[in-house]
mmCIF file of the N, C-alpha and C atoms, coordinates in Angstrom:
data_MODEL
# 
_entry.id   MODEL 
# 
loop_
_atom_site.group_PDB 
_atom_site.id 
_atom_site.type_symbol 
_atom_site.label_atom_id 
_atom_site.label_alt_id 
_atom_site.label_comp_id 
_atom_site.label_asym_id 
_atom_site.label_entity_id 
_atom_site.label_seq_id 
_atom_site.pdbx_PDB_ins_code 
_atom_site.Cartn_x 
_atom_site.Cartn_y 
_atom_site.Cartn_z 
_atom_site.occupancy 
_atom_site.B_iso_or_equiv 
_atom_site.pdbx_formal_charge 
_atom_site.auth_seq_id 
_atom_site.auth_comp_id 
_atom_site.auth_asym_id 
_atom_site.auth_atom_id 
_atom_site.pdbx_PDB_model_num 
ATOM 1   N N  . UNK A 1 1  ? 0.839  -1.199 0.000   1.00 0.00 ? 1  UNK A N  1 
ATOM 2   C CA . UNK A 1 1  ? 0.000  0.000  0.000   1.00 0.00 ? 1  UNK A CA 1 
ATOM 3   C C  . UNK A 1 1  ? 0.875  1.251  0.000   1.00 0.00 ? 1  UNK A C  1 
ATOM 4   N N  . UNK A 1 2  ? 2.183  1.293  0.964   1.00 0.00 ? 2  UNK A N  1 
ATOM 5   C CA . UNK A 1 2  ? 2.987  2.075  1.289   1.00 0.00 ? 2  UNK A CA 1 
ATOM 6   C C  . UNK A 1 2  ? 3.968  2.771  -0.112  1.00 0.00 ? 2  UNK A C  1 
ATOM 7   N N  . UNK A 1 3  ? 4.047  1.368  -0.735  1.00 0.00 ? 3  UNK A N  1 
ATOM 8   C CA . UNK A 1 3  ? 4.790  1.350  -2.118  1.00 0.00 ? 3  UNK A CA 1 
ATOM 9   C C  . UNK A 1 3  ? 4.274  2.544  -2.924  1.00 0.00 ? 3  UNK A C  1 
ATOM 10  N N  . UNK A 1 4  ? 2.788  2.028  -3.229  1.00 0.00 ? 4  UNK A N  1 
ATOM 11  C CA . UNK A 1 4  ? 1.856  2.696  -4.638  1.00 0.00 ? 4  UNK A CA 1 
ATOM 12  C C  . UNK A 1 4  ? 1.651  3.531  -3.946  1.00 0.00 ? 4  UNK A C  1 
ATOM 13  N N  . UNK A 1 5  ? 1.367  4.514  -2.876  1.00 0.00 ? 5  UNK A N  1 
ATOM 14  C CA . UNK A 1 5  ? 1.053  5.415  -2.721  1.00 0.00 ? 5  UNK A CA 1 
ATOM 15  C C  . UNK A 1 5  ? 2.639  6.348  -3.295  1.00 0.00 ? 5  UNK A C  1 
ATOM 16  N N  . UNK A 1 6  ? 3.886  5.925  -2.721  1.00 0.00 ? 6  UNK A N  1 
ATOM 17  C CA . UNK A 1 6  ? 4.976  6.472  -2.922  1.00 0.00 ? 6  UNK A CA 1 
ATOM 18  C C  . UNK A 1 6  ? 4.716  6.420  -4.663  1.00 0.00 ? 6  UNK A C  1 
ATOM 19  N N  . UNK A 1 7  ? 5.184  5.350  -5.416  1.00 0.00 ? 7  UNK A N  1 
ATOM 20  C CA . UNK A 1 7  ? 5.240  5.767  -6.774  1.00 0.00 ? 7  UNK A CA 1 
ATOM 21  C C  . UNK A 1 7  ? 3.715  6.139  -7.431  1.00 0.00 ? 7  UNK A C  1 
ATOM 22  N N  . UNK A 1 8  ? 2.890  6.631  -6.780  1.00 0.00 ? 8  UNK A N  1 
ATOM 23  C CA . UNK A 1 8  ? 1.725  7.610  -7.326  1.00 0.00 ? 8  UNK A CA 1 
ATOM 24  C C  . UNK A 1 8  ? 2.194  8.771  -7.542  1.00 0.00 ? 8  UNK A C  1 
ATOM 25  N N  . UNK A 1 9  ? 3.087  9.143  -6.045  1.00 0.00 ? 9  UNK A N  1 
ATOM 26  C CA . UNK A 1 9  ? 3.685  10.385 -5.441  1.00 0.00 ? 9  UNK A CA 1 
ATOM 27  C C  . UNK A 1 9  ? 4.811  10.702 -6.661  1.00 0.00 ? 9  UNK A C  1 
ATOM 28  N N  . UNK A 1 10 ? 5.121  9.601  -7.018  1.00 0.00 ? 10 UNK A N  1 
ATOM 29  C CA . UNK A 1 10 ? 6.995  10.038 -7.765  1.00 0.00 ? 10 UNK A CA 1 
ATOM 30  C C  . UNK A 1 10 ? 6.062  10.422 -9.141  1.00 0.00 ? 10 UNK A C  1 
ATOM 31  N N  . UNK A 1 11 ? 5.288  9.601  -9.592  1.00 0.00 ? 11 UNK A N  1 
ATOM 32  C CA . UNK A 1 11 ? 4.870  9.783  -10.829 1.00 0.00 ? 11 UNK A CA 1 
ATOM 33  C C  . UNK A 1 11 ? 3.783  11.463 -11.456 1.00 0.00 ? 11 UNK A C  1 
ATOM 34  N N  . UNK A 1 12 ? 2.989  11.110 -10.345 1.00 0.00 ? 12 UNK A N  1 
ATOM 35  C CA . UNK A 1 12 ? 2.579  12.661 -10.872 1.00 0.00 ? 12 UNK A CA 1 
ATOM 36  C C  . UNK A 1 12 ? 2.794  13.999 -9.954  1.00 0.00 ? 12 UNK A C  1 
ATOM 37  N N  . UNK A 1 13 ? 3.435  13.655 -8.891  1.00 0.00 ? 13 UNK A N  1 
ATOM 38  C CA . UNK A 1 13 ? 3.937  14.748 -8.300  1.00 0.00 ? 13 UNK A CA 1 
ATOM 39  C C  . UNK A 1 13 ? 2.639  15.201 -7.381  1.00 0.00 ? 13 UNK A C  1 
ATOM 40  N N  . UNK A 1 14 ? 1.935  14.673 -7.016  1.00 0.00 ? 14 UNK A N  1 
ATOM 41  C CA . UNK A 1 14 ? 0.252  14.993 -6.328  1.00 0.00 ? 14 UNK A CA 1 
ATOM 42  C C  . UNK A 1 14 ? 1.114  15.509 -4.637  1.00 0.00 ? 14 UNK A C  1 
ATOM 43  N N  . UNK A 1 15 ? 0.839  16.312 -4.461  1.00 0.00 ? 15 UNK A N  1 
ATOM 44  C CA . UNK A 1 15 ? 1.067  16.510 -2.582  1.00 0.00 ? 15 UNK A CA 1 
ATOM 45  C C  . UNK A 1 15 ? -0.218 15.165 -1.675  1.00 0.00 ? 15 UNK A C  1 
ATOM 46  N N  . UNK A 1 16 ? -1.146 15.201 -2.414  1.00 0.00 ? 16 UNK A N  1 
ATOM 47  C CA . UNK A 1 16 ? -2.491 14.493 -1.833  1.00 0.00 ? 16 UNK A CA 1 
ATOM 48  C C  . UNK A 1 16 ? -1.670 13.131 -1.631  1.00 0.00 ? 16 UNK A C  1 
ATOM 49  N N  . UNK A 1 17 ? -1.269 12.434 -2.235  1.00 0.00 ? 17 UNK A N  1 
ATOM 50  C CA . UNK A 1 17 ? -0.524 11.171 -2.000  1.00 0.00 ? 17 UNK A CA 1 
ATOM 51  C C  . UNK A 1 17 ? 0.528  11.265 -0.979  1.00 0.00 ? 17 UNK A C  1 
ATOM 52  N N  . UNK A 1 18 ? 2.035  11.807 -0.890  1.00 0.00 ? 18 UNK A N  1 
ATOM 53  C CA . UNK A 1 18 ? 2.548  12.363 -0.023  1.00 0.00 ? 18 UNK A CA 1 
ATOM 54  C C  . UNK A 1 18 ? 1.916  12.375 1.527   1.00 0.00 ? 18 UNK A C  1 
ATOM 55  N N  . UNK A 1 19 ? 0.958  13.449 1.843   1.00 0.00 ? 19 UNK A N  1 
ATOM 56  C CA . UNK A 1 19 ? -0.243 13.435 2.690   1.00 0.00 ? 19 UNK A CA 1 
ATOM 57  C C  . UNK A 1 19 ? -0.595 12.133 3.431   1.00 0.00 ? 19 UNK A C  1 
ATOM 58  N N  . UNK A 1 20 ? -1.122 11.705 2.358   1.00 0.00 ? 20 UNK A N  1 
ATOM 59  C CA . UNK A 1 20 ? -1.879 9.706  2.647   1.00 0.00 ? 20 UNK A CA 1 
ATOM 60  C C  . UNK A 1 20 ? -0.395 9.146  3.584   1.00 0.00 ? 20 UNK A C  1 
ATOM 61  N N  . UNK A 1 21 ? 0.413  9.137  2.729   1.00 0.00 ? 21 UNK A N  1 
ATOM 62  C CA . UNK A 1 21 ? 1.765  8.306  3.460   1.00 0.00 ? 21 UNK A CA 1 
ATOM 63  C C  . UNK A 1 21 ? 1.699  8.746  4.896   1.00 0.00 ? 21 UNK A C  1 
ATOM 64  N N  . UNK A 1 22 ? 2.214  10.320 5.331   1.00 0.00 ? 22 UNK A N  1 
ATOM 65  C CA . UNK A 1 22 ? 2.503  10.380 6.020   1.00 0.00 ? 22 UNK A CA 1 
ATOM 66  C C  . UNK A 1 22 ? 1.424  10.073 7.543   1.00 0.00 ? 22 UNK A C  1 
ATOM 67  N N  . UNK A 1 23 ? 0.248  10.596 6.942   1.00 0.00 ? 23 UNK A N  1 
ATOM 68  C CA . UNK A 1 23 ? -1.146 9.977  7.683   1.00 0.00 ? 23 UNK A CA 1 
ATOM 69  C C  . UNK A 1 23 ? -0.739 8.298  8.039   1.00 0.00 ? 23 UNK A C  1 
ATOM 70  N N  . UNK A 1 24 ? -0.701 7.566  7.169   1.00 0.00 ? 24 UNK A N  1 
ATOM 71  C CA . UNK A 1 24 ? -0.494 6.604  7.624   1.00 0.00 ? 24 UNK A CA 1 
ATOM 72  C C  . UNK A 1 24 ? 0.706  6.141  8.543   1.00 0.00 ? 24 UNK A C  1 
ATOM 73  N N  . UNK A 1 25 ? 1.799  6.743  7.861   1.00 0.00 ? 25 UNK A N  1 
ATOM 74  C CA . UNK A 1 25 ? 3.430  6.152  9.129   1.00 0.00 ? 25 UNK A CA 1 
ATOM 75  C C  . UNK A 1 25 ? 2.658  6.381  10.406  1.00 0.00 ? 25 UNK A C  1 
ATOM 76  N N  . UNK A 1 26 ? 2.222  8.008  10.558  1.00 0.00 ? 26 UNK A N  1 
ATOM 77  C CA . UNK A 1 26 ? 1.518  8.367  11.933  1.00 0.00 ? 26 UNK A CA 1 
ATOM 78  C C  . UNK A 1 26 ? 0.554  7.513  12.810  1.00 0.00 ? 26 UNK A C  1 
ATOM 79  N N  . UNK A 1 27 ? -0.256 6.937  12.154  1.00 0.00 ? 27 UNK A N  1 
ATOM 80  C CA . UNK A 1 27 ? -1.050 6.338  12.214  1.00 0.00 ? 27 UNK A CA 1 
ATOM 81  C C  . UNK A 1 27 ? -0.707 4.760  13.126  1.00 0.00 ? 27 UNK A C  1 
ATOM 82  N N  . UNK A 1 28 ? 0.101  3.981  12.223  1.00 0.00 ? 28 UNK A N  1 
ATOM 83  C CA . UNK A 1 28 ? 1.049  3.241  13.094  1.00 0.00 ? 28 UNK A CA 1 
ATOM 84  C C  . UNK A 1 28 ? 1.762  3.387  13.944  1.00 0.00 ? 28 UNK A C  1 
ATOM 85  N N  . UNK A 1 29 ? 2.398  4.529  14.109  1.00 0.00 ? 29 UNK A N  1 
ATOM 86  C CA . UNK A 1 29 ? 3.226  4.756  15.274  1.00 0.00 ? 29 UNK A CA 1 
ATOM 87  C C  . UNK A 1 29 ? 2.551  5.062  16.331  1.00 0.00 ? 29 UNK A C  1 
ATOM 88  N N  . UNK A 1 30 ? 1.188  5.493  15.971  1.00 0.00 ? 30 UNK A N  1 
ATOM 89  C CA . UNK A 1 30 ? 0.042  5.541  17.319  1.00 0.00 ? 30 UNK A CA 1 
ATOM 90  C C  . UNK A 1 30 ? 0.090  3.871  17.771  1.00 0.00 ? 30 UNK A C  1 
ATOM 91  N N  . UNK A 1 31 ? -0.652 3.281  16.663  1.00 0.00 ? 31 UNK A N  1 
ATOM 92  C CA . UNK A 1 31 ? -0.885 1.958  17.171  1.00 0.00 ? 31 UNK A CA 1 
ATOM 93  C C  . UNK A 1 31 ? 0.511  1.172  17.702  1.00 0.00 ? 31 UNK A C  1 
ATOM 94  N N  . UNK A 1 32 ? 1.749  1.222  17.958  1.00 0.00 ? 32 UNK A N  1 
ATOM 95  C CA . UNK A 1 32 ? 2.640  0.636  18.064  1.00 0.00 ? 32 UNK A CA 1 
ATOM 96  C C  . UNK A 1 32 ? 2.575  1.224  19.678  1.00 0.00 ? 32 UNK A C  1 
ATOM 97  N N  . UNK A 1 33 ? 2.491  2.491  20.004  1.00 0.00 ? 33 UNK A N  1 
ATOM 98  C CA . UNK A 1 33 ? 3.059  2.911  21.057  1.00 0.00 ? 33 UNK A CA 1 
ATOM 99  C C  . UNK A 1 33 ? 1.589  2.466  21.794  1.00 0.00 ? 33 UNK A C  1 
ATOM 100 N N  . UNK A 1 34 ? 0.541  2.270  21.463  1.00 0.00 ? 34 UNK A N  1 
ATOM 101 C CA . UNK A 1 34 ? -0.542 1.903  22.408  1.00 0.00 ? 34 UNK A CA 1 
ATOM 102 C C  . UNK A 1 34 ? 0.023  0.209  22.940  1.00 0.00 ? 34 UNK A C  1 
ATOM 103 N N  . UNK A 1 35 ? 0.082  -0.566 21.558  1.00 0.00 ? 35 UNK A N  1 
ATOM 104 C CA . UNK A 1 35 ? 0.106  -1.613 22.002  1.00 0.00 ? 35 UNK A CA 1 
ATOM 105 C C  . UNK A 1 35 ? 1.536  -2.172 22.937  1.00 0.00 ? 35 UNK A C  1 
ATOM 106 N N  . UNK A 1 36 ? 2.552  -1.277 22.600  1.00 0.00 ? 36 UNK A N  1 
ATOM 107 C CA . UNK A 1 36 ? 3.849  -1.283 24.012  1.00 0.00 ? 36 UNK A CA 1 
ATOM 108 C C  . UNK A 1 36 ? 2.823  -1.109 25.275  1.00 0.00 ? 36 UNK A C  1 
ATOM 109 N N  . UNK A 1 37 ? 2.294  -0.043 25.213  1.00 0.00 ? 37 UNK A N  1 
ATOM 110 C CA . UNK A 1 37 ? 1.959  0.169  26.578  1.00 0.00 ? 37 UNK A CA 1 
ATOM 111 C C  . UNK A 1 37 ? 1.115  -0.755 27.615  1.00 0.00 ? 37 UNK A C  1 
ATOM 112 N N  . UNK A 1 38 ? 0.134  -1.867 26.662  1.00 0.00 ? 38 UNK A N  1 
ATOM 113 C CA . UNK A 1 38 ? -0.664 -2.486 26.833  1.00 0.00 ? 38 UNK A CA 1 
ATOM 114 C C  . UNK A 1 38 ? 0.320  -3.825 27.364  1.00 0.00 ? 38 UNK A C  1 
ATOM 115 N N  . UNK A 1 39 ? 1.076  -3.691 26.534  1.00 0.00 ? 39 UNK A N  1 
ATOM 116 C CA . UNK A 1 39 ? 2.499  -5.361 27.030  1.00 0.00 ? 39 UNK A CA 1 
ATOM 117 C C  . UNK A 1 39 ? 2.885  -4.879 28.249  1.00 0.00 ? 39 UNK A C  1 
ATOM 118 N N  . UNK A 1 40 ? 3.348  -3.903 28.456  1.00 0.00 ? 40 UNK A N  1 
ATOM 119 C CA . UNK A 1 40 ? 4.039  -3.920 30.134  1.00 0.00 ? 40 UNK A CA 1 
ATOM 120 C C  . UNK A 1 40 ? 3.235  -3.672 31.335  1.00 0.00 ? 40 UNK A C  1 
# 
């Protein structure tokens, strides 16, 4: 998913794609730091 959004991004130059990515890294790094917290 991470891929095609990037070469959407390379190919037509859209900021809107870009956007999506970074929404998403964020997105996981929420869910990563919840579920640490939930293990200890």
């Amino acid at each position: 998913m991470k891929d095609t959004l990037w070469k959407l991004f390379q190919k037509t130059g859209e900021v809107k794609y870009f956007l999506l990515l970074k929404e998403l890294e964020s997105k996981r790094g929420k869910d990563d730091r919840k579920r640490g917290g939930n293990r200890s």
